[in-house]
FIKOL-491219 format. One record per residue (C-alpha): residue number from 1; x, y, z. Coordinates in Angstrom, 2 decimals. Example, Ala and Ser with C-alpha at 12.3 -4.5 7.8 and 13.67 -1.06 7.14 Angstrom:
REM FIKOL-491219
+-----+---------+---------+---------+
| num |    east |   north |      up |
+-----+---------+---------+---------+
|   1 |   12.30 |   -4.50 |    7.80 |
|   2 |   13.67 |   -1.06 |    7.14 |
+-----+---------+---------+---------+
END
This chain:
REM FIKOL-491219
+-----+---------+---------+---------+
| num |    east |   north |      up |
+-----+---------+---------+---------+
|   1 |    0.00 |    0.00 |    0.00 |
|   2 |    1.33 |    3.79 |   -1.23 |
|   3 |    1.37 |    6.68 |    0.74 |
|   4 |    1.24 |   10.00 |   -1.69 |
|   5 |    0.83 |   13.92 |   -1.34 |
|   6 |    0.55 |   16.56 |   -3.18 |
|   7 |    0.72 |   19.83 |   -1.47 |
|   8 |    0.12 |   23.04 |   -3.33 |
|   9 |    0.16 |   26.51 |   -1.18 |
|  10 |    0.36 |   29.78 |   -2.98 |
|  11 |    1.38 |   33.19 |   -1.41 |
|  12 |    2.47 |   34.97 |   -3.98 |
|  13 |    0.58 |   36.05 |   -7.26 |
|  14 |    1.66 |   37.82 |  -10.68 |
|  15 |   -0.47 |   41.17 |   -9.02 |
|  16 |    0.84 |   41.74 |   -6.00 |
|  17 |   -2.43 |   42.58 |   -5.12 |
|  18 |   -3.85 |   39.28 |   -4.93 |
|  19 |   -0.99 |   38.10 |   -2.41 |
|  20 |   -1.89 |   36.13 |    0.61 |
|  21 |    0.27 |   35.22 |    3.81 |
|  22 |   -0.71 |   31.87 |    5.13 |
|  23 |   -0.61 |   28.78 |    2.51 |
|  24 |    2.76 |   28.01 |    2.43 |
|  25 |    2.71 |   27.70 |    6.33 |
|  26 |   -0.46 |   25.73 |    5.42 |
|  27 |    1.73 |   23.26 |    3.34 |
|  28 |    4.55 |   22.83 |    6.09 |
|  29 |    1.76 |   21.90 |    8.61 |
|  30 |    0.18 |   19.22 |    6.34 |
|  31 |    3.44 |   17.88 |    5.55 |
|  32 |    4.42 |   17.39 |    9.35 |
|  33 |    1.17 |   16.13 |   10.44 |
|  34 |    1.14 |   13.95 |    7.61 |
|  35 |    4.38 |   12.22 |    8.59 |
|  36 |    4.32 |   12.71 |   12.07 |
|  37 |    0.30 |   11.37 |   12.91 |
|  38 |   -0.47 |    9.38 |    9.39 |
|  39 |    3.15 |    7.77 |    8.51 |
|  40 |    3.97 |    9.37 |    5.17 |
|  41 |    7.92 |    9.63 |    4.00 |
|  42 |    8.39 |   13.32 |    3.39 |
|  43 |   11.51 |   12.01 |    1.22 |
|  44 |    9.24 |    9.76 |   -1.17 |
|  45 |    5.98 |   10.71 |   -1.19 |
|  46 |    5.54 |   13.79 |   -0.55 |
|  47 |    5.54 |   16.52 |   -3.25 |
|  48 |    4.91 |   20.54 |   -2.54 |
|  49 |    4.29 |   22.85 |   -5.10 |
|  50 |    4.39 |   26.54 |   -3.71 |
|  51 |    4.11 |   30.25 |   -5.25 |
|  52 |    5.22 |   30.55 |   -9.43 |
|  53 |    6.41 |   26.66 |   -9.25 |
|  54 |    2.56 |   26.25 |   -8.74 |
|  55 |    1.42 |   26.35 |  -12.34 |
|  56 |   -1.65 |   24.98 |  -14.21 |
|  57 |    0.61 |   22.46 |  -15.96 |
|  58 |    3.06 |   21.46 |  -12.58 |
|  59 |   -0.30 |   20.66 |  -10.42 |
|  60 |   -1.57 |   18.59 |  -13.47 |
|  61 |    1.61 |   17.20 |  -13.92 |
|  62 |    1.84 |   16.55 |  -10.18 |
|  63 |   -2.02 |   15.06 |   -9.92 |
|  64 |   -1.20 |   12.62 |  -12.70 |
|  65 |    1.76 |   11.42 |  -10.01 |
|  66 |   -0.79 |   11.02 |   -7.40 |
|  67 |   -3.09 |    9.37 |   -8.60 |
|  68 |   -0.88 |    7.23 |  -11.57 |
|  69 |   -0.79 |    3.63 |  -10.78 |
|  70 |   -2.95 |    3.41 |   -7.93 |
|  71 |   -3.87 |    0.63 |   -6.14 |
|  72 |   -6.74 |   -0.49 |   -3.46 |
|  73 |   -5.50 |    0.77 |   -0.12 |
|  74 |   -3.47 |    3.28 |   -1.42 |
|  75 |   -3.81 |    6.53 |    0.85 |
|  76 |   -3.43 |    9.45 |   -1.47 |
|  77 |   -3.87 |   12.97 |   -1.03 |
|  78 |   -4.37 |   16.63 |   -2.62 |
|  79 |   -4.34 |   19.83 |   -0.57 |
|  80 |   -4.76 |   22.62 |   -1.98 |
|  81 |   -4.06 |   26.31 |   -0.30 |
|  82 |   -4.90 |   29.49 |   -2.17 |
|  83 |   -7.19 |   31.42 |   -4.02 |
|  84 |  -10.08 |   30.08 |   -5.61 |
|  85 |  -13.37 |   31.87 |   -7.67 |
|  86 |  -16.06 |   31.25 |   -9.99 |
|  87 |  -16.50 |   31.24 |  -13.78 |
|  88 |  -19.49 |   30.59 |  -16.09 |
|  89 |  -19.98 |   27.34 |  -16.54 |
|  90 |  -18.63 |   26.84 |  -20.71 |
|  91 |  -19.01 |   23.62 |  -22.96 |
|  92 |  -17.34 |   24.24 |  -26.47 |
|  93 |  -17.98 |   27.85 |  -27.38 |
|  94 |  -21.16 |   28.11 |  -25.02 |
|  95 |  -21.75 |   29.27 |  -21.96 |
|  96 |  -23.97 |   27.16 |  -19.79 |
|  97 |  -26.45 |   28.07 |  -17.20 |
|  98 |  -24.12 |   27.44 |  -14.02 |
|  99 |  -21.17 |   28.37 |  -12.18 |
| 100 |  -18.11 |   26.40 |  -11.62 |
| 101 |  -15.62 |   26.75 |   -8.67 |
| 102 |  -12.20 |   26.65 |   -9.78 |
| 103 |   -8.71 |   27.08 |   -7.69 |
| 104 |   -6.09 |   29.93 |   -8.72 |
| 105 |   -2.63 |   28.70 |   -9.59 |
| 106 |    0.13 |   30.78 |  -10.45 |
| 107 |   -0.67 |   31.25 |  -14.02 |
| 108 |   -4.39 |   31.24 |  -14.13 |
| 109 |   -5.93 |   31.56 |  -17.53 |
| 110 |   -9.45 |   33.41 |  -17.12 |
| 111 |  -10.45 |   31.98 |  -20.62 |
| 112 |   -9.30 |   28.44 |  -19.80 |
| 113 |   -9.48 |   27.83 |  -16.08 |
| 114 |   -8.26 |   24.65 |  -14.02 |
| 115 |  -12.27 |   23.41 |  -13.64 |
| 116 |  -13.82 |   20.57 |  -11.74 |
| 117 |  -13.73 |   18.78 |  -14.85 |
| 118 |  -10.13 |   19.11 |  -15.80 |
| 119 |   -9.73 |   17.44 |  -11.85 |
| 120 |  -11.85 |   14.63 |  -12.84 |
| 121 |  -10.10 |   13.55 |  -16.06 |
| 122 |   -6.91 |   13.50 |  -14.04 |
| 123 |   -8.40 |   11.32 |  -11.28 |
| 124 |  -10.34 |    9.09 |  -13.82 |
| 125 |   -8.12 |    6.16 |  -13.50 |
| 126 |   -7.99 |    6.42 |   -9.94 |
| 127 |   -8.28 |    2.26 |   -8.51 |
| 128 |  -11.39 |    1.07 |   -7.01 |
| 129 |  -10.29 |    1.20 |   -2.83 |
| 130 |   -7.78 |    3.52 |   -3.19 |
| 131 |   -8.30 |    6.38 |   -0.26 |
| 132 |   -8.30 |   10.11 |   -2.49 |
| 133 |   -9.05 |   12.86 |    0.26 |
| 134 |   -8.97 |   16.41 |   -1.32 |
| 135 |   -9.20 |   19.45 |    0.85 |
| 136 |   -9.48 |   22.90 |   -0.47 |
| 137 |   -8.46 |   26.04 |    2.00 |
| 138 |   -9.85 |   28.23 |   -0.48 |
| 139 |  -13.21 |   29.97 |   -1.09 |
| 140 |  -15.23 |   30.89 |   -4.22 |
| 141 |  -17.83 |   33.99 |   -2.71 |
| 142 |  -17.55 |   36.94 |   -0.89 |
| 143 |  -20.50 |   37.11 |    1.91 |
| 144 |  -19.91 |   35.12 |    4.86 |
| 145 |  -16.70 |   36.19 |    6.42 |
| 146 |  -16.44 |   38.61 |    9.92 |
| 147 |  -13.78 |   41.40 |    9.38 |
| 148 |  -11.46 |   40.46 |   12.43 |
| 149 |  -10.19 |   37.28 |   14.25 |
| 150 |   -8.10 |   36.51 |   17.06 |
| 151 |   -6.82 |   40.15 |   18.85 |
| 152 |   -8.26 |   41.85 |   16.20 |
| 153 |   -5.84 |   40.71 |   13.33 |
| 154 |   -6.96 |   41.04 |    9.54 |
| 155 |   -8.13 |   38.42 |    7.61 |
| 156 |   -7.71 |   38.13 |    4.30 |
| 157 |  -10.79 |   36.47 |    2.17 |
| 158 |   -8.79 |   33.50 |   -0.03 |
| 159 |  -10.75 |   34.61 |   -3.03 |
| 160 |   -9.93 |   36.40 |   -6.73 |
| 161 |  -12.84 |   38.19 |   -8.39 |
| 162 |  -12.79 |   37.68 |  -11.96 |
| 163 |  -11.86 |   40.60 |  -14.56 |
| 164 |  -15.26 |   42.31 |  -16.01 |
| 165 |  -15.13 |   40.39 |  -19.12 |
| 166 |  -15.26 |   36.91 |  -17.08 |
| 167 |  -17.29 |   38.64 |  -14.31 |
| 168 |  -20.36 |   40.18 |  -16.86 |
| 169 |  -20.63 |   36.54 |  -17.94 |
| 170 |  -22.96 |   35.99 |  -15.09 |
| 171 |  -25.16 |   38.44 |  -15.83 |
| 172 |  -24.08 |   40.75 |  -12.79 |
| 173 |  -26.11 |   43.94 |  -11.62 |
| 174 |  -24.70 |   46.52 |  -13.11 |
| 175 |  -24.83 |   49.82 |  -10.07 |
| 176 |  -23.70 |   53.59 |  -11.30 |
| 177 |  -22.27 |   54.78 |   -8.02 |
| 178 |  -22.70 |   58.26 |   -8.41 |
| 179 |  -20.14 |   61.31 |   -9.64 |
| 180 |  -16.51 |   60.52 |   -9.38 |
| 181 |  -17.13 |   56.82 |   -8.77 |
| 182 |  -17.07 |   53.85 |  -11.14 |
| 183 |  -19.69 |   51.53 |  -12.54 |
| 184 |  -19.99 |   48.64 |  -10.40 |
| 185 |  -20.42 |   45.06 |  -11.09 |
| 186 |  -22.15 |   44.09 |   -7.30 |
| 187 |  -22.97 |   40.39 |   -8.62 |
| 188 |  -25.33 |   37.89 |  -10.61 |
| 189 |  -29.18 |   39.14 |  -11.05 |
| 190 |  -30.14 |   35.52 |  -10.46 |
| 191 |  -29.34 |   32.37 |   -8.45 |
| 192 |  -27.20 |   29.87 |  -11.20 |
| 193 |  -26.30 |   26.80 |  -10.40 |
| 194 |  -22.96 |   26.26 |   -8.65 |
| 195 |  -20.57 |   22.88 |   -8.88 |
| 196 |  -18.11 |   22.68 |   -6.10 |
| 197 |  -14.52 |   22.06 |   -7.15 |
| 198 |  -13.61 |   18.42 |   -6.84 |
| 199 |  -17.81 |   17.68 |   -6.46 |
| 200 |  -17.29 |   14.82 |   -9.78 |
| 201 |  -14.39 |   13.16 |   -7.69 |
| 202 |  -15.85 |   12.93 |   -4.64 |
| 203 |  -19.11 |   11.18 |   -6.45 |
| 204 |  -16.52 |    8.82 |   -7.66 |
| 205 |  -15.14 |    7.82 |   -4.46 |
| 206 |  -12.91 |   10.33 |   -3.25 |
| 207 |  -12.90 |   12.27 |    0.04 |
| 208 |  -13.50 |   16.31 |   -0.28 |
| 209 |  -13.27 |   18.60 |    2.78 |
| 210 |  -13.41 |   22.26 |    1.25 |
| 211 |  -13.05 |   25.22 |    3.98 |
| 212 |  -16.50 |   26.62 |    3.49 |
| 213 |  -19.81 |   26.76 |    1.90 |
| 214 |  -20.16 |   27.86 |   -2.30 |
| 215 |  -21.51 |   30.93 |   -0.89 |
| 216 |  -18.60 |   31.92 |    1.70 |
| 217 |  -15.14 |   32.85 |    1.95 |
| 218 |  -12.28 |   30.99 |    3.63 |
| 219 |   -9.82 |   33.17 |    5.59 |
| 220 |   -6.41 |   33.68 |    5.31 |
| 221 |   -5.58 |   34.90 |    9.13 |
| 222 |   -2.80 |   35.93 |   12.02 |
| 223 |   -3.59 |   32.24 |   13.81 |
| 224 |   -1.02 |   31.24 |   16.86 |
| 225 |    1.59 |   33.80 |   16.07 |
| 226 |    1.68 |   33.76 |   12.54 |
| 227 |   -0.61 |   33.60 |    9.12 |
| 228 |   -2.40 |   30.67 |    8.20 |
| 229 |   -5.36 |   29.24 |    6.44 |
| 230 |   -8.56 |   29.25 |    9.42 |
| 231 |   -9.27 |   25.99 |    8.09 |
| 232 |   -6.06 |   23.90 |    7.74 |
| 233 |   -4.63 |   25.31 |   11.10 |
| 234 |   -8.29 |   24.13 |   12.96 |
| 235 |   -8.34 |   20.97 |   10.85 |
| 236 |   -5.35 |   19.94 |   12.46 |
| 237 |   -5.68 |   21.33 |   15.57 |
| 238 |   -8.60 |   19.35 |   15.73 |
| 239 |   -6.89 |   15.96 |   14.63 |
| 240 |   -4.11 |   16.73 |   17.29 |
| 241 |   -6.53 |   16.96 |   19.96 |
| 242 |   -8.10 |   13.43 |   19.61 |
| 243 |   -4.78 |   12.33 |   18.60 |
| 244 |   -5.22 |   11.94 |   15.17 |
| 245 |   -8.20 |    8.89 |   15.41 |
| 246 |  -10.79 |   10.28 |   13.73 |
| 247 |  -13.38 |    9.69 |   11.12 |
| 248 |  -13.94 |   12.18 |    8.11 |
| 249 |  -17.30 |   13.16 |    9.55 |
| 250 |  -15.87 |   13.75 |   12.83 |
| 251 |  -12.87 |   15.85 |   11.64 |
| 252 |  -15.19 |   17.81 |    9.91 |
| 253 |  -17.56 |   18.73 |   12.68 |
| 254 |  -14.66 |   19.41 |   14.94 |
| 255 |  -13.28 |   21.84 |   12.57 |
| 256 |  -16.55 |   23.28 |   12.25 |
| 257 |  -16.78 |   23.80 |   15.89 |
| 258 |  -12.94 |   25.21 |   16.55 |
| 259 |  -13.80 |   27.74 |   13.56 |
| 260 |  -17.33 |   28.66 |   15.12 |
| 261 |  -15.85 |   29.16 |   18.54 |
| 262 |  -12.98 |   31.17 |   16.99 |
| 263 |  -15.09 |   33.47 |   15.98 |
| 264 |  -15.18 |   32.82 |   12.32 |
| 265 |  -18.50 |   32.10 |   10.35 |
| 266 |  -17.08 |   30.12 |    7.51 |
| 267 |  -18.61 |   26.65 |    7.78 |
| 268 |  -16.27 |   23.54 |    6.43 |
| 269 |  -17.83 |   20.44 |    4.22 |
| 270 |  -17.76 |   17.35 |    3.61 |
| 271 |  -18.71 |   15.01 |    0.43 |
| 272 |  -17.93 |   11.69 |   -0.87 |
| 273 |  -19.45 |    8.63 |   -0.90 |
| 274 |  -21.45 |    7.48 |    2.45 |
| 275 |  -20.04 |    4.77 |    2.98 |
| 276 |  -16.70 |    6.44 |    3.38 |
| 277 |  -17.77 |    9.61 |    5.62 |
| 278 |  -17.41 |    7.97 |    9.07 |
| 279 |  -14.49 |    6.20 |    8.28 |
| 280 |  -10.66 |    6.82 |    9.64 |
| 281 |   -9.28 |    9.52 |    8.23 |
| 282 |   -6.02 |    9.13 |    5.97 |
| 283 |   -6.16 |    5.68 |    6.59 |
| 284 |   -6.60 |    2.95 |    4.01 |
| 285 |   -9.94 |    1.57 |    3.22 |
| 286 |  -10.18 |   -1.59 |    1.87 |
| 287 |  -12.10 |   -2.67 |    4.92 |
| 288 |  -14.62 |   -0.35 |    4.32 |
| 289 |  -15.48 |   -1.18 |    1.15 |
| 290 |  -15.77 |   -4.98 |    1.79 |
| 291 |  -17.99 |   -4.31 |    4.32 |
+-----+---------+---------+---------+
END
């Protein structure tokens, strides 16, 4: 049975502007934790992509690793810490009536975005019993997130609005602001239909914990002396606290409640198949499936 990572934390953008402060910290702490409580070999099977290394084609190349000659009982996983957003949904030349989630590497291509489905042609070949848990510290909205957390520190929303072109695709409400102030784009005139990233995987038999709700933002946050992902840092936190024996579902809710308590309102999830939910995390599952 294989043990395999792929860690992918990006602080730093092409716009400056876009910058966050806590993935890469985000990486080192799931690369510990994942040798320390769930015996992985940092040397072997671990691989971190962080910052302009972090490119559409080296996480593609990377996923292929991951998941490329899998076996039943393998324990594989994909973290992913960053920015994500939204696009219209597009098949061919047309735009459909939906939204997908996508992350933000290093090079993201507005016209050709690293989507759900790119993810799930990757992972296609991914064996029957082989444990695939994908979490995503990132967010896709802009509504649920408080303004402060602990002592009053900034938080940074882990989210990139698209340019106008991208943005007017989903039929935004268009505000004039008044004299000296710009048109605004505030967002769609109508509910559309949203796929999580990684949603096709996990109804294939993976594992997805994503840091919030479609319609929140994850936060990227002074945590413990220094910046980090709200949801990564609690995940573990979490795991350390029952000493790493938990079950997805349980993770999950504990995370929930560590981010609640903490003050912040995004809420983590959980998907994949039901079977799976409530059992040990990162651990293989062969005996779940032949039960």
């Amino acid at each position: 049975m294989a043990r395999r990572a792929l860690l992918v934390g990006l602080n730093h953008y092409p716009n400056p502007a876009n910058n966050l402060k806590g993935c890469i910290n985000d990486v080192l702490q799931t690369s510990k934790l994942l040798q320390e409580a769930y015996g992985f070999d940092d040397a072997r099977q671990i691989r971190v992509l962080t910052d302009e290394r972090a490119t559409t084609g080296a996480i593609v190349d990377r996923l292929r690793w991951l998941v490329g000659g899998s076996q039943a009982g393998d324990v594989l996983v994909f973290h992913y810490s960053g920015h994500g957003s939204q696009v219209r949904d597009r098949h061919g030349d047309e735009l459909d009536d939906g939204l997908d989630e996508i992350i933000c590497p290093y090079d993201l291509d507005w016209d050709h975005p690293f989507t759900d489905d790119d993810m799930h042609e990757i992972v296609a070949t991914l064996a029957p019993g082989a444990n695939l848990t994908v979490i995503l510290d990132c967010c896709h909205s802009g509504t649920g997130l408080r303004a402060t957390a602990w002592d009053g520190a900034p938080i940074r929303p882990k989210s990139i609005m698209p340019p106008p072109d991208v943005l007017h695709r989903t039929q935004p409400r268009i505000e004039d602001r008044g004299e000296n102030r710009r048109v605004t784009m505030t967002g769609s005139r109508r509910e559309l239909a949203l796929r999580r990233f990684g949603a096709r995987v996990a109804e294939k038999g993976a594992i997805l914990m994503a840091a919030c709700r479609p319609n929140q933002v994850s936060a990227d946050a002074w945590i413990d002396g220094d910046y980090r992902g709200a949801f990564t840092y609690f995940m573990w936190k979490a795991a350390g606290d029952a000493g790493f024996a938990l079950t997805y579902s349980d993770l999950v809710q504990r995370a929930r409640h560590e981010l609640r308590y903490a003050g912040y309102d995004q809420v983590p999830q959980l998907e994949g198949p039901a079977v799976l939910l409530d059992h040990a995390a990162f651990a293989p599952f062969e005996a779940a499936l032949a039960a």
